[in-house]
C-alpha positions in Angstrom: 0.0 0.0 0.0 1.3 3.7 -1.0 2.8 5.6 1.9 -0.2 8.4 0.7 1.9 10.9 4.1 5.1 11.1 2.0 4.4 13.9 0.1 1.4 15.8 2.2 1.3 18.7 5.1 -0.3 19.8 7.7 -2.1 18.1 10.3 -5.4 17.4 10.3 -6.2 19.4 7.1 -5.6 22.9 8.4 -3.3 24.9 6.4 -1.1 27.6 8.3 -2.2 29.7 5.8 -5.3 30.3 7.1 -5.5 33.6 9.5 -8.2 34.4 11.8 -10.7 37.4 10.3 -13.6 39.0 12.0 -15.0 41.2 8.8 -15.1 39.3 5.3 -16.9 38.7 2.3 -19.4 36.2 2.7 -21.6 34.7 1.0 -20.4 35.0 -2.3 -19.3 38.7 -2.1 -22.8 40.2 -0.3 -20.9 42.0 2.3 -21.3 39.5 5.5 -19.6 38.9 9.1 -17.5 35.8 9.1 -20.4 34.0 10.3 -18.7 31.8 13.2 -16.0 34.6 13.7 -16.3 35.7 17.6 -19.7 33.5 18.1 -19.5 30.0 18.6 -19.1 29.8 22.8 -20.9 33.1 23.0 -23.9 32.0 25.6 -27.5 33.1 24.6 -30.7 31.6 26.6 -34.2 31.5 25.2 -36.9 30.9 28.4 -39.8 28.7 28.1 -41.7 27.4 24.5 -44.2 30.0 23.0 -48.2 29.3 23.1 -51.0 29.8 20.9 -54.7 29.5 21.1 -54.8 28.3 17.4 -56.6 25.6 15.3 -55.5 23.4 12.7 -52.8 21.6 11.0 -49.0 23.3 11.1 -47.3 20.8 7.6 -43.9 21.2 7.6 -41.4 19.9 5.0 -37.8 18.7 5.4 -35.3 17.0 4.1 -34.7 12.9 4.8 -31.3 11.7 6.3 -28.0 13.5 8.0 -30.6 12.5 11.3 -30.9 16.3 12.3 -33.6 17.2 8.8 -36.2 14.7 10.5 -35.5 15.0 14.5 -34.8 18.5 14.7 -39.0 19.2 13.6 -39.9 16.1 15.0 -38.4 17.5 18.5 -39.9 20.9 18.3 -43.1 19.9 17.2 -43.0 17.4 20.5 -41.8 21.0 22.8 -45.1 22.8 21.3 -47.5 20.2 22.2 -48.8 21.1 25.3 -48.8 25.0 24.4 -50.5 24.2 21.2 -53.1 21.9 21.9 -55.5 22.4 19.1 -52.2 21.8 16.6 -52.1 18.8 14.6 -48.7 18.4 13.5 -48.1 17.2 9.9 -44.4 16.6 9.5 -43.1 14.9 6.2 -39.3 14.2 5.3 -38.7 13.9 1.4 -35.3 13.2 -0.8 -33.2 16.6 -1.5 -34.2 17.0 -5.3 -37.8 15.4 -5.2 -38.5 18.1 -2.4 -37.3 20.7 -4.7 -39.7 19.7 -7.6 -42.6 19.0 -5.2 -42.0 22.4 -3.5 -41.7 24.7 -6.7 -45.2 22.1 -7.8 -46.9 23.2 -4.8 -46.2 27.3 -4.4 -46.9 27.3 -8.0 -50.5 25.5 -7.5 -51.3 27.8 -3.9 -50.8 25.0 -1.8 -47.7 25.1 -0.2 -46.5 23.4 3.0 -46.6 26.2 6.2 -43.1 25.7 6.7 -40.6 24.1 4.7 -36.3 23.5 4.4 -34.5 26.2 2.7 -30.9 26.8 1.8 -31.3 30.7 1.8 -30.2 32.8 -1.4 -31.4 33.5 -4.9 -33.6 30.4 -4.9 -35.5 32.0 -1.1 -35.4 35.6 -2.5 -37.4 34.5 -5.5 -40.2 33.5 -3.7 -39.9 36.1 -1.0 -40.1 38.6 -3.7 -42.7 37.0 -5.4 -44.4 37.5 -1.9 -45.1 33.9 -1.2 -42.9 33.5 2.0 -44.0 34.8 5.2 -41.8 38.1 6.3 -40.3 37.3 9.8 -38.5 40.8 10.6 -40.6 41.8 13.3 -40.8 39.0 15.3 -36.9 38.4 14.8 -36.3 41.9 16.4 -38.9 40.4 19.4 -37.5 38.8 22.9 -33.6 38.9 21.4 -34.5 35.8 19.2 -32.9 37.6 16.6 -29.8 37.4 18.7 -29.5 33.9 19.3 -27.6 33.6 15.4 -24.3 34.0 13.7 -25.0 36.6 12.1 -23.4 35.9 9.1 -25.7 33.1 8.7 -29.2 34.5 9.5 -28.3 37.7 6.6 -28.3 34.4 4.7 -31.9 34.3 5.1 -31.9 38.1 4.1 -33.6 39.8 1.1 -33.8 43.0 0.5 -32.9 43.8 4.3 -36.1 42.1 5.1 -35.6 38.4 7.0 -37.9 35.5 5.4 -36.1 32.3 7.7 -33.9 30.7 9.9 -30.8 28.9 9.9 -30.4 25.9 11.9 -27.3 23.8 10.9 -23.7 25.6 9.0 -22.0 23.2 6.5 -19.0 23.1 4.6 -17.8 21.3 1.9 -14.7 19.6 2.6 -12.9 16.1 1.3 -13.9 13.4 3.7 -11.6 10.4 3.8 -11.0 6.8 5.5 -8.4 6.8 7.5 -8.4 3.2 7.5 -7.7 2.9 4.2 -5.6 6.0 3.9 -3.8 6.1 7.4 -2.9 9.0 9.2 -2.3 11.5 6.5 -2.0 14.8 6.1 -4.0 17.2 3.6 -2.8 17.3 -0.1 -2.7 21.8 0.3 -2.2 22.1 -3.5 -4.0 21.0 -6.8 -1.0 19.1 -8.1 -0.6 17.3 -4.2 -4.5 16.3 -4.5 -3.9 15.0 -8.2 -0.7 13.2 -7.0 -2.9 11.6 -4.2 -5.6 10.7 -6.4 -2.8 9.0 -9.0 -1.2 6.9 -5.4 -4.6 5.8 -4.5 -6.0 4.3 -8.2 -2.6 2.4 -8.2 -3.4 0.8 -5.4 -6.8 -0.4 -7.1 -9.1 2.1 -5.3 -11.6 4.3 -6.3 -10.2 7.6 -5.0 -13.0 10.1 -5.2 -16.6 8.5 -4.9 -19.7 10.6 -6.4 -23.0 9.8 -7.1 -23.4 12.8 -10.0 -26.9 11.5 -11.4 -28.6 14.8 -9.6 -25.8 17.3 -10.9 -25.0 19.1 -7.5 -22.6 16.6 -6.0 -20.5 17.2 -9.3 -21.0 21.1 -9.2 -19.2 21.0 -5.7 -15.8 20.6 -8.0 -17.0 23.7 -10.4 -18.0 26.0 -7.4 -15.1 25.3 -5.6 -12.6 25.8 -8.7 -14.1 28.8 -9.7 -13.7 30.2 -5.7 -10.5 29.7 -6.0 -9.6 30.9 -9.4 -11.6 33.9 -9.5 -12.0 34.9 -5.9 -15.1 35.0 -3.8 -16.8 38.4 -5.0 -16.6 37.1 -8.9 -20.5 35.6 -9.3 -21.7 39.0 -7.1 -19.5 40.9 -10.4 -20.9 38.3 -13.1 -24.3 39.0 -11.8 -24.2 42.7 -12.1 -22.6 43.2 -15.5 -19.1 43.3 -14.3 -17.7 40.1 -14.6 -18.4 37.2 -17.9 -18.7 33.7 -16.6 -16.6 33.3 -20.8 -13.4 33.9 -18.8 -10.2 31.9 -17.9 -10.5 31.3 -14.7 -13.9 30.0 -15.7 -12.1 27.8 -18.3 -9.2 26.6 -16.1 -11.3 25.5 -13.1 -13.2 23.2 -16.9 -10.0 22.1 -17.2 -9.0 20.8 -13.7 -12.5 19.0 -13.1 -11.8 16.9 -16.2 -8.0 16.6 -15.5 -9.3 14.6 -12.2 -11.9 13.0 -15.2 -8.6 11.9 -16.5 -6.8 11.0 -13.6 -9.7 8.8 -13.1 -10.5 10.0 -9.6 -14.0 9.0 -10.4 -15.8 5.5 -10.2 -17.6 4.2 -13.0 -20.6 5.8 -14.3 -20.8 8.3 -11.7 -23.4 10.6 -13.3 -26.2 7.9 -13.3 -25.4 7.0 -9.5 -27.9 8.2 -7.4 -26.5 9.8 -4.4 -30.2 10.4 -2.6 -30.2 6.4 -2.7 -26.8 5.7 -1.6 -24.9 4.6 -4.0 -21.8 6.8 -4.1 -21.9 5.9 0.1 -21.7 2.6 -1.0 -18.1 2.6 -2.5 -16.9 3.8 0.9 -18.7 1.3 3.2 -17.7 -1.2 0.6 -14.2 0.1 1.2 -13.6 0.6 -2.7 -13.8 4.3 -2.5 -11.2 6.3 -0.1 -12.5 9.6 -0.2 -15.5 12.6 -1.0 -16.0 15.4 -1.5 -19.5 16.3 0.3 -20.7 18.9 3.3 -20.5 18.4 7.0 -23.6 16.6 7.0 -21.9 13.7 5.5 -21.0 11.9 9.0 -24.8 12.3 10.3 -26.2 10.5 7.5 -23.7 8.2 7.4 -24.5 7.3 11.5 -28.2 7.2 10.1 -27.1 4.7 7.6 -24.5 1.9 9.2 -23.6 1.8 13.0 -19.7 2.6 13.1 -18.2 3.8 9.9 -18.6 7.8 10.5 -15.8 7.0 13.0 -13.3 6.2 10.8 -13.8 9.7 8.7 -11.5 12.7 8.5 -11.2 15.4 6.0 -9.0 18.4 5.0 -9.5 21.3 3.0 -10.1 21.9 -0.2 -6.7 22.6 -2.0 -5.2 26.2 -3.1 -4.9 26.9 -6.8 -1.8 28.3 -8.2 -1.6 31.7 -9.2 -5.7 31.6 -8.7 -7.1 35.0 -7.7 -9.6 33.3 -4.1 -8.3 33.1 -0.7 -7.1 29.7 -0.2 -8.9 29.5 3.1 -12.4 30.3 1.4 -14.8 27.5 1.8 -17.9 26.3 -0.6 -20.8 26.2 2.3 -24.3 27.3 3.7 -26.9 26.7 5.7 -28.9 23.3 6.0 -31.5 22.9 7.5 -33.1 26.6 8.1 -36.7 27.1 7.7 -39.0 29.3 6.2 -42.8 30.2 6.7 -46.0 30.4 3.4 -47.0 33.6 3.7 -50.1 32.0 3.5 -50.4 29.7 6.1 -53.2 29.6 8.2 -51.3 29.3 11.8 -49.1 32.3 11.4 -48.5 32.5 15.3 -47.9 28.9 15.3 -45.3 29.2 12.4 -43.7 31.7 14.0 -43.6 29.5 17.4 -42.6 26.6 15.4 -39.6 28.5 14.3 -38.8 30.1 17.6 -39.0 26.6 18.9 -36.5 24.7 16.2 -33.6 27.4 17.7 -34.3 27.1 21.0 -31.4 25.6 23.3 -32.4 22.6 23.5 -32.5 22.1 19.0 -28.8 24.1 19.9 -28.1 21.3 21.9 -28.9 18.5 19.8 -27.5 20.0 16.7 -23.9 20.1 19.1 -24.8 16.2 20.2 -25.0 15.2 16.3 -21.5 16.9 16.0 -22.7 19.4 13.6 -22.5 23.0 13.4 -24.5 25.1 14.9 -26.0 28.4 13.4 -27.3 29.2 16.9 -24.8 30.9 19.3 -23.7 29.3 22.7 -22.4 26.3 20.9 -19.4 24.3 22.6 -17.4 21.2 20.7 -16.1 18.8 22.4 -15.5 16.4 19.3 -12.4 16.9 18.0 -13.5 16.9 14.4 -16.5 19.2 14.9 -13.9 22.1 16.4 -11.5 21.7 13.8 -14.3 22.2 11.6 -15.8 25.2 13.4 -11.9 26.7 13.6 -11.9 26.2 9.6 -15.5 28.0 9.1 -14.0 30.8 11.7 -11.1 31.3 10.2 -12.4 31.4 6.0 -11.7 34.3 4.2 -15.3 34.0 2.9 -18.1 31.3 2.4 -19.5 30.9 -0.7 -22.9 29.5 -0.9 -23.5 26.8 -2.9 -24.6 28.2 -6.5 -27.8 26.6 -6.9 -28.7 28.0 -4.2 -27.0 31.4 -4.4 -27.7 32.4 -7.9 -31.3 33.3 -9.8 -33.7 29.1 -10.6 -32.6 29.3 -13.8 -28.6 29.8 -13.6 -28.4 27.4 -10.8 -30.0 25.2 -13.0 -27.8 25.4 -16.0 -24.2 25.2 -13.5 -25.3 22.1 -12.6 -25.6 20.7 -16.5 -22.6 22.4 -17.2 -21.4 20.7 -14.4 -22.3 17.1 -15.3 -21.4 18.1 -18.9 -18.0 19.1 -17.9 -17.7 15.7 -16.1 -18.5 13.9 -18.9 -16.6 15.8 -21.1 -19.8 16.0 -23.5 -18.9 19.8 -23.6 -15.5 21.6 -23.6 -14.3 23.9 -20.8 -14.5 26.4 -23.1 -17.9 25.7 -24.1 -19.0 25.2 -20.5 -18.0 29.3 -19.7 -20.3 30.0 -22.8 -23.0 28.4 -22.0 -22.8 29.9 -18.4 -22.2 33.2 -19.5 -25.3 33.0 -21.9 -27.2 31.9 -19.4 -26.0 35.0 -17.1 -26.6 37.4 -20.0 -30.2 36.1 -20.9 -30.8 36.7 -17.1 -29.2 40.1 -17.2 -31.7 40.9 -19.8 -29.1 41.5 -22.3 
């Protein structure tokens, strides 16, 4: 077996390049607080669960797996019981991309869900502005609830200096690997040290790199991160406003690298028609055929949720630097997942609101901390290792970028994530890929 520590730095994935910051871009360039900096142990206390003398049925949406989409409702909606006793509860957990489609089928048919799972950005200020989602400002700004967040992360749930949800759970996006299979290495800081890795680990008969592409946005990880790192974290605010062309070099090179890994076959077979909602790219690793991923924090949770063990053998470093590329190296691709956000015309309004109040209390603070994740609520302490080293790395980003399809305008976030695939399976050039992006923009741009 390769000695895969040879050639690699840096303990634990941190690179000493990273410097602590309390004021950057996050967000993809919109101006945010670090949204950990000076926050994670900062205590906050929220007294007693909110009542309501309402009637009828409160639905709320999440996502299935990663445990926390299904307990964290499940638990609130078990707090608001007795102060809501004419409340029927109608909780229902649905796979990440039929949710989508079922959500977008049932604002645009008037029957949406009172509260359902958002990621924030372009995709929740289109419906805010199309006035669909319940405007939570004021009651934000009532009892210090507003308080209780990073608030890096709740301008997340931001439009138009109005708020229309709350964030929950921070993620990053990071490469997760087994250290049984890869020992006690250290992170690969450069593109050329990652592509060396991947080379060492398909000698040894491996998959290096699973992913489970048939849905696009596992794939687009690679593209969002590339471009982050070419063209620097305020370059999709500049491409957006006329200022910047997606049909640019840095655009092109970032085309290039994903399919250099294409060719370096860090991929398994057929990776765009495995189905990552189902499994399959987990698979490889529990199989122990695949080493490593490249996914968001919430990769150990649904792993837990899926075999008893296995999460314990996980580590992860950084994504790598790029040469000569214009982005901090310490930027991360991330978000917010789960946060919540409220029909504007639901029925239980004060329930909603309750519901919401409720989800962020300490005690969903405190489970999201047992789960090892990330918490978007202040007051949190780590004691996993993993989980602090994480926090340091969130704390301690230049900027986050939020994941495009979520940052950028339906229709754009769309076509990144064919360009994506496309780019993957080298059915389109990298050159062809910033085109099509850019077209895409422009049409958008109304140009």
């Amino acid at each position: 077996m390769t000695d895969y520590s040879r050639r690699l730095r840096h303990p634990f994935g941190l690179s000493p390049r990273l410097s602590r910051r309390s004021v950057v871009r996050g967000a993809a360039g919109l101006g945010l607080a670090s949204p950990f900096a000076g926050q994670l142990l900062r205590a906050s206390a929220q007294d007693g669960t909110p009542a309501s003398d309402e009637q009828g049925t409160l639905s709320v949406w999440s996502l299935t797996g990663a445990g926390l989409n299904e307990a964290l409702p499940s638990g609130a909606a078990e707090r608001m019981a007795d102060s809501h006793p004419n409340i029927e509860f109608d909780l229902q957990a649905l796979q990440n991309d039929p949710f989508k489609t079922r959500l977008r089928t049932a604002i645009g048919s008037d029957s949406p869900p009172d509260i359902w799972h958002t990621w924030g950005g372009g995709v929740l200020a289109e419906y805010a502005r199309e006035g669909v989602v319940l405007d939570i400002t004021d009651a934000l700004d009532e009892g210090g609830w507003k308080d209780r967040f990073a608030q890096g992360l709740l301008d997340l749930m931001k439009v138009d200096d109005r708020y229309y949800g709350v964030p929950i759970v921070a993620n990053t996006v990071v490469f997760w690997y087994n250290t049984e299979l890869l020992g006690d290495i250290t992170a690969p800081t450069t593109w050329d040290e990652l592509i060396q890795l991947v080379t060492d680990i398909k000698a040894d008969g491996l998959v290096p790199i699973t992913l489970g592409n048939q849905t696009k946005w596992p794939g687009a990880f690679y593209l969002n991160y590339l471009v982050l790192r070419t063209k620097g974290a305020a370059f999709l605010e500049q491409v957006m406003a006329g200022e910047a062309s997606f049909d640019d070099p840095g655009v092109v090179r970032a085309g290039e690298m994903m399919q250099e890994l294409v060719d370096a076959g860090a991929f398994p077979d057929g990776f765009n028609g495995i189905d990552i909602d189902t499994g399959g790219s987990r698979r490889l690793l529990y199989g122990e055929q695949a080493a490593m991923e490249l996914m968001g924090t919430w990769l150990p949770g649904t792993i837990a949720s899926e075999i008893d063990g296995f999460a314990e053998k996980l580590s992860f470093f950084p994504f790598p630097e790029i040469d000569d590329g214009e982005g901090d190296p310490s930027s991360v691709l991330g978000g917010v997942s789960p946060a919540y956000a409220i029909s504007a015309a639901t029925e239980v309004p004060e329930t909603a609101v309750n519901f919401l109040r409720t989800i962020t209390d300490d005690a969903a603070r405190d489970q999201v901390v047992a789960e090892n994740r990330l918490s978007a609520m202040v007051g949190a302490t780590y004691e996993d290792e993993a989980t602090s080293q994480l926090a340091t790395l969130l704390e301690e980003a230049a900027s986050v970028q939020l994941f495009w399809d979520q940052y950028l305008p339906p229709e754009l976030g769309q076509a990144q994530l064919d360009v994506s695939q496309g780019l993957l399976s080298k059915s389109i050039t990298p050159e062809e890929a910033a085109v099509q992006l850019e077209e895409s923009a422009a049409s958008l741009r109304g140009e």
